[in-house]
N, C-alpha and C positions, 0 to 999 in steps of 0.2 A: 397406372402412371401416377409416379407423387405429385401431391400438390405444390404451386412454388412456395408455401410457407413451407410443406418439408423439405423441399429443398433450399430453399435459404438456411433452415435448420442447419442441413447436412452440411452445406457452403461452410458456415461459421464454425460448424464444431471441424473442420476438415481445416480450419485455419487453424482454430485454436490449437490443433495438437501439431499442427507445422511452428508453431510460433511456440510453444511451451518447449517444444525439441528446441530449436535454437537457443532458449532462455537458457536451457538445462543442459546445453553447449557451448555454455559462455560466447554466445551472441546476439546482443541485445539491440543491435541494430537491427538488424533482420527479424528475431521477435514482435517488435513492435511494428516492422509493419503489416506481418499477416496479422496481429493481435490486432491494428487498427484496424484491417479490413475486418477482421469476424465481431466487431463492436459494433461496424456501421452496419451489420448486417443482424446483429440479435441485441443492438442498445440495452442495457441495464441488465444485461446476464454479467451477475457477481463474479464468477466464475472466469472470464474475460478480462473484467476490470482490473480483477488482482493480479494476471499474468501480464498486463499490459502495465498496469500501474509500475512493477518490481523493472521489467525492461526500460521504464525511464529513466526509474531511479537510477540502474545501475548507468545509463550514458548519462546521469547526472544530470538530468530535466524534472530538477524538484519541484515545481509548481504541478506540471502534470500531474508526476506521481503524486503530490499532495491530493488535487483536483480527484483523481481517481480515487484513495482511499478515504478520501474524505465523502466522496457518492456510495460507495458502500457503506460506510459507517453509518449514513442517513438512512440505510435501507437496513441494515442487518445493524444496529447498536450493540447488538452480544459477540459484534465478530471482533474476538481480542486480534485478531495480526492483522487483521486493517487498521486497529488503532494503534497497533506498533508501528504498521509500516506508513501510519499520517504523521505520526509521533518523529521517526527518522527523519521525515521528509522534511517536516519543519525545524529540525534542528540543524541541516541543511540549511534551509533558508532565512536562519536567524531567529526565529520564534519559539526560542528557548521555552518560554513559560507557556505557551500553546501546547508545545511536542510534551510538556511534563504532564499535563492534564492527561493527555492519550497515553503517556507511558503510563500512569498508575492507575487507569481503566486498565490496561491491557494485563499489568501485572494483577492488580485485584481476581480480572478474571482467571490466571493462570498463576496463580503463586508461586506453584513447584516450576515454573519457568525462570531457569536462573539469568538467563538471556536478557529476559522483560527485567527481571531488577536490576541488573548491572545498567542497562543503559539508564533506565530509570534512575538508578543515584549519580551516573555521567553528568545527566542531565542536568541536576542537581545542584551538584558541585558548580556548573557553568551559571547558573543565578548569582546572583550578587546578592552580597549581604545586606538586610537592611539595617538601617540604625538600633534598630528599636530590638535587634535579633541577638546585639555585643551585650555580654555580658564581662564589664570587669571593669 
């Protein structure tokens, strides 16, 4: 008979792929909330956070999503599309020069990602010029 640790295991991953199928069928409502169940059930599985994190984003609940790829980034700092997808999120929610810093981590890590530079010079562009930057 499994233990209930392997069976909360089997719970949360048994959400996780109900919630990544809805993600991956453009439904983010319903995503997030097996993805919330199988979080409370295996807390700080990365793996989780990032499918959950992306179903905010897309219903447009950028602090979560922030909140979420910003807990992986603390945990895994080499993961380039947590800091894309913290880099979106705050430019979303106005933190232009926050989401730059994560876009060109995320590019560094991934050069040949034309995706990570495009937004990354998006991003860019949306800074303001400072005085000291005119030249003429």
């Amino acid at each position: 008979m499994p233990s209930g640790e392997e069976q909360t295991a089997a719970g949360a991953y048994e959400l996780f792929q109900r919630g990544s199928s809805f993600l991956a069928a453009g439904h983010p409502g319903q995503a997030a909330m097996h993805l919330e169940r199988a979080a409370a059930l295996a807390p700080g599985k990365n793996s989780i956070r990032e499918a959950l994190a992306r179903a905010h984003f897309q219903l447009g609940s950028y602090d979560r999503a922030a909140d979420l790829f910003a807990a992986i980034v603390d945990d895994v700092p080499v993961n380039d599309y947590a800091h894309f997808g913290l880099a979106c999120s705050l430019v979303n929610l106005g933190r232009i020069e926050e989401a730059r810093r994560h876009f060109r981590v995320a590019a560094a890590m991934r050069p040949d990602d034309l995706q990570y530079r495009e937004r990354l010079l998006l991003c860019e562009l949306r800074l303001p010029r400072r005085s000291d930057d005119a030249r003429g």
